[in-house]
N, C-alpha and C positions, 0 to 999 in steps of 0.2 A: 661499598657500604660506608656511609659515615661515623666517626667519632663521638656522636652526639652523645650525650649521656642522659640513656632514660631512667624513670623511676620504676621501683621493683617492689611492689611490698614483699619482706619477709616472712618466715614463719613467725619472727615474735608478732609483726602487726596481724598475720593471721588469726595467731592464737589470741592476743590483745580481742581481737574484732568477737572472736567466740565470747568470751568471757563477759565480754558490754553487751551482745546479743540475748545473754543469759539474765543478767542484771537490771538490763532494758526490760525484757519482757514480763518475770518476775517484780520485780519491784516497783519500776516504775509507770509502765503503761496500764495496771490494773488503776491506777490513781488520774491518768492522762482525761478523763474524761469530765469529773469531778472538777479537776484543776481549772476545767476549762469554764466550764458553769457557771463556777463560785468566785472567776477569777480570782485565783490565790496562788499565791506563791507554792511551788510545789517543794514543799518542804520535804516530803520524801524523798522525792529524787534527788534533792542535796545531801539529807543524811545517806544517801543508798552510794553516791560517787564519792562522799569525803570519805566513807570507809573502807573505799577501794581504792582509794587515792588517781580516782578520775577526772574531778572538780579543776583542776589547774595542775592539768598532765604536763604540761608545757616548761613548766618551772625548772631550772638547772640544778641538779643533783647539789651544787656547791651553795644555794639559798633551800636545802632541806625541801627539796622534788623528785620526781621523778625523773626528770627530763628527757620527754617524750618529745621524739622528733617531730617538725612541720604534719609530716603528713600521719603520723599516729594520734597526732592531736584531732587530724580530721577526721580522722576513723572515728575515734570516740563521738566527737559531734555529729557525725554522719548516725551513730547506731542509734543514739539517744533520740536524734531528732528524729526516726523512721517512726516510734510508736510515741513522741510529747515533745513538739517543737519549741515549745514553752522552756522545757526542762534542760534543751540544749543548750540554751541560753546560757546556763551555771559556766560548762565551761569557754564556753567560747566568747562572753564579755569579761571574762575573769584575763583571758590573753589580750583582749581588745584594751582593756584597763591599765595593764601593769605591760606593753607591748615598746611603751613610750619609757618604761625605763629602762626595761632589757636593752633598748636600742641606745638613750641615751643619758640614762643616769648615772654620777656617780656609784662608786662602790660601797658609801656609806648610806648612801639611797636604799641601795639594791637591798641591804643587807639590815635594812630597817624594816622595810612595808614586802618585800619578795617571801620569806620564813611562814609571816602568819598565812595568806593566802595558801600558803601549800601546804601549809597543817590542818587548813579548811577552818583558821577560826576569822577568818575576815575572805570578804569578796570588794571584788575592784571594778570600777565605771568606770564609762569616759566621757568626758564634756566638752567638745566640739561646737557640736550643731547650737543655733541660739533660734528667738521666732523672727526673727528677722534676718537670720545668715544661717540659710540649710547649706542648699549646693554652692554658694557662696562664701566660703567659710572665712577671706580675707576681708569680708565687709562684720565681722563682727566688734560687738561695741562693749563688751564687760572687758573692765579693769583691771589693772591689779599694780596700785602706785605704791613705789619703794616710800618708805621712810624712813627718817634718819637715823631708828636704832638698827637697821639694815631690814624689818621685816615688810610686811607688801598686805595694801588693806586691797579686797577683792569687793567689788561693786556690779552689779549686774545679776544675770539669768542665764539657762541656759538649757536648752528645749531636746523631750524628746530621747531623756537619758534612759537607757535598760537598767533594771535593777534598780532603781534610784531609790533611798529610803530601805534596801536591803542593803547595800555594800557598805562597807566600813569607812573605804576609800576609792577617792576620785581622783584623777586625772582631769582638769580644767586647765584650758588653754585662755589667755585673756593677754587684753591689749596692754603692754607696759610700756610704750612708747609712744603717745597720742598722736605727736608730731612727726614721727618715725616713717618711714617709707612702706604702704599698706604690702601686707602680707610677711612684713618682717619687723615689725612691734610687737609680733606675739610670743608671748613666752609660757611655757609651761611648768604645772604647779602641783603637789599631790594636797588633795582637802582634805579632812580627816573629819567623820560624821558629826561630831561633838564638837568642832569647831564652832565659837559664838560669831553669831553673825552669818551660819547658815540653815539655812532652812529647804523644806521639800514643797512643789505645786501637790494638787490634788490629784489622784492617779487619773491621767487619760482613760478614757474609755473608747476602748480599741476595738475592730473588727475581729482581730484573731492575735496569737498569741497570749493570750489574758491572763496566763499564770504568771508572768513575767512585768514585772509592773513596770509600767513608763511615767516620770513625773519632772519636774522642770526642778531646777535646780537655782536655788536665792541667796544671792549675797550681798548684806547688806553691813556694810562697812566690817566685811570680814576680815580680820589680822592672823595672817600664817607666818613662820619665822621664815625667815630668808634661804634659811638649807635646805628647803621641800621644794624651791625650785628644781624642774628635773632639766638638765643639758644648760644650755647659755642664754642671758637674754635675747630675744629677737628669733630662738631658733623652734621657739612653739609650734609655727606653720609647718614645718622641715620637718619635724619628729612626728607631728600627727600625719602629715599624709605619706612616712616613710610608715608611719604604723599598720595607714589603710591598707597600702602595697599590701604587707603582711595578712593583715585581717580580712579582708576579703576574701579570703582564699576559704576562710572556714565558714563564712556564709555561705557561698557555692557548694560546702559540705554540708551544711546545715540544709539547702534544697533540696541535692542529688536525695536526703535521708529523709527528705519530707516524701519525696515523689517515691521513693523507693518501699515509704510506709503504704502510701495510696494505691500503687501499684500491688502490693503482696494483698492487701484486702480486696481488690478487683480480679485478683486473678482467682483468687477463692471463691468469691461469689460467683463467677460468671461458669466457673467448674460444676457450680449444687443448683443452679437455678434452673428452673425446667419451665421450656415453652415450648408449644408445638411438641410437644412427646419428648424432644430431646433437651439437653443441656445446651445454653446458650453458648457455650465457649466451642459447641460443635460448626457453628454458625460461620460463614466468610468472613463477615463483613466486620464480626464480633473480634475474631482473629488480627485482622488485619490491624483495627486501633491497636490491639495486645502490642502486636507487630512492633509499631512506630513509637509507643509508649517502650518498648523494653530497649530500642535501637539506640533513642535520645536520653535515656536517663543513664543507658553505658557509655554513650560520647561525654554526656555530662561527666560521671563518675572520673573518666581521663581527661578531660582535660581541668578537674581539680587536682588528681593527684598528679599529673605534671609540675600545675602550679605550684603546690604543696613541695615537691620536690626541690623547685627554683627558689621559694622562700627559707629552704632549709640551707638552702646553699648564698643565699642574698644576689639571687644573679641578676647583672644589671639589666635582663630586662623583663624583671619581676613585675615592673607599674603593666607592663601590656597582656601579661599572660595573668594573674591574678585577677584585673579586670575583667578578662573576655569569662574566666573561670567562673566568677562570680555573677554578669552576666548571663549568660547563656545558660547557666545550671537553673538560675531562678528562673530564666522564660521557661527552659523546659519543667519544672518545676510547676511553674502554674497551670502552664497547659495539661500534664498527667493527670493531677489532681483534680482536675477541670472530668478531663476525660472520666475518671474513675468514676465521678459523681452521676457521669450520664452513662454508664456501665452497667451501675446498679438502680436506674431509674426511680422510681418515686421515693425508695426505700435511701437511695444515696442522698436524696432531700433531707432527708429527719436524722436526728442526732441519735437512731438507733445504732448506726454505721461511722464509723469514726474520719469519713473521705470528706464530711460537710469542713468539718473543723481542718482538715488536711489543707482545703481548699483554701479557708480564711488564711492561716498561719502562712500556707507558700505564699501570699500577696505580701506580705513585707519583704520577703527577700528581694522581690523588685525594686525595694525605696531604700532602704538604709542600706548603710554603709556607702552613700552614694544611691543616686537612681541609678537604675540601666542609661536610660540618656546618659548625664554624665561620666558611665564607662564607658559609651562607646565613644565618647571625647577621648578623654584616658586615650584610651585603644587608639585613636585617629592618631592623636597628637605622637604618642610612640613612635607609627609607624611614621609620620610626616620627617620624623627626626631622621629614619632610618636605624 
């Protein structure tokens, strides 16, 4: 037998899992539907996590957190997202956000923007993606030119942010070296909401997730002082896609907890529903979807908590296993969901049953943070390395 070293959840993530189970279901999935409607920010579910200190579990005991490991972080995100995928969101762009300075900001950084997010009085974006550089992310064109009293005016856009217009603070990557060698002129920056010179687009209007606002992000001859730069110039690119490594791992949580939602509501209904004299869960053929839906949402669930495991540890080949996690959770993810909807037949159509919305919300997990295409690049490229 080999030396490999797997992951285990413990009894704290057990008990951890109970306790978000309780707070989930209570608090915040009676609101999940609503949320979803009126697309609104689920204000609930962030007062229901900052006063469990859920919101940004991730955070290190020495910046005033809890510091919840990789994979308790996903736990959390995995319970939230089973009953308001919307609401998962709180904590898992809250680490997407502040991801790039844990990795690579100073300690006067850390210890400036780290404190409020884990007291829950600010939340944190990231600004990557622009509309013209998704998967692309080296062809991007916002600015951010030093000037002489050392601070940096930020010019440009930038597409497609979670949360945007709710977080306090941002993470923006932009070009500081026009002439510079692409993919390493980028340098990273924390924005701070009340910054002059930034402003919000109009909220997207999305297929699914709608409590979670998406809106573009404007900078027009924005002036931030020089010490919010987070790590060195030119190393912008470097920290955001050592962040994705990272963050991906709790989109693939964020799925398994979509599909894991859509699953417990189908196996319910297909238990009470009568045709032919019997309950449909009596049925083959009924069983057998159950079957392959319960098989692939526990490959899914392990192979995020592996990955979960490898990002707690930063092991070097966190880019291949984080990707396929993330990946493969959200196909499986949308397929469940899918499934579920044609489980509970006409009834899984209407917003009586909460598997419509299951179904929209797991379609993102296919596209951000990277599409699946672009992970199984990731993934190729890994393995080409060896």
């Amino acid at each position: 037998m080999s030396d490999v070293e797997l992951f285990r959840t413990t009894e704290d993530h057990e008990a951890m899992r109970a306790a978000l189970r309780e707070i989930a279901d209570e608090l915040i999935a009676p609101h999940a539907a609503a949320v979803d409607e009126e697309s609104r920010f689920p204000d609930e579910a962030l007062k229901a996590l900052v006063s469990t200190d859920f919101h940004a579990p991730h955070i290190a005991e020495q910046y005033d957190g809890v510091g919840a490991d990789a994979l308790a972080t996903c736990i959390v995100i995995e319970e939230v997202a089973r009953v308001c995928a919307s609401s998962s969101l709180i904590p898992a762009v809250n680490k997407l956000g502040t991801m790039p300075l844990i990795l690579a900001a100073d300690e006067d950084l850390k210890a400036r923007y780290l404190p409020a997010v884990a007291a829950g009085e600010a939340m944190f974006s990231y600004g990557l993606s622009e509309a013209g550089a998704g998967s692309d992310t080296a062809g991007m064109t916002c600015r951010a030119i030093e000037q002489p009293d050392g601070s940096f005016v930020l010019n440009g856009q930038k597409s497609w942010i979670t949360n945007a217009g709710v977080s306090e603070y941002y993470t923006v990557m932009a070009v500081t070296d026009p002439d510079g060698p692409r993919g390493r002129n980028v340098t990273a920056f924390v924005v701070e909401k009340d910054d002059e010179g930034f402003t919000f687009g109009a909220p997207e209007k999305k297929l699914g997730i709608k409590g979670s606002p998406t809106r573009e992000l404007h900078f027009d001859d924005c002036r931030i002082p020089g010490d919010r730069m987070i790590g060195t110039p030119g190393e912008g690119l470097k920290i955001a896609l050592r962040t994705l490594d990272h963050t991906r791992v709790t989109i693939g949580a964020q799925a398994v907890g979509i599909a894991q939602g859509a699953l417990d509501v189908a196996l319910g209904y297909v238990k009470e529903r009568q045709q032919f004299g019997k309950a449909i869960a009596d049925f083959q053929g009924i069983q057998f979807m159950l079957a392959d839906m319960g098989m692939k949402l526990e490959a899914a669930r392990q192979m995020v908590y592996v990955a979960a495991a490898k990002s707690e540890r930063s092991d070097p080949d966190l880019s291949f296993f984080g990707a396929a996690a993330k990946c493969f959770a959200s196909d499986v993810a949308m397929e469940i969901t899918t499934d579920a909807v044609q489980l509970l037949g006409g009834y899984g159509y209407t917003k009586d049953f909460p598997v419509e919305r299951m179904m929209r919300d797991a379609k993102i997990t296919q596209i951000y943070e990277g599409t699946n295409q672009v992970q199984r690049v990731v993934m190729a490229r890994q393995m080409l390395k060896g």
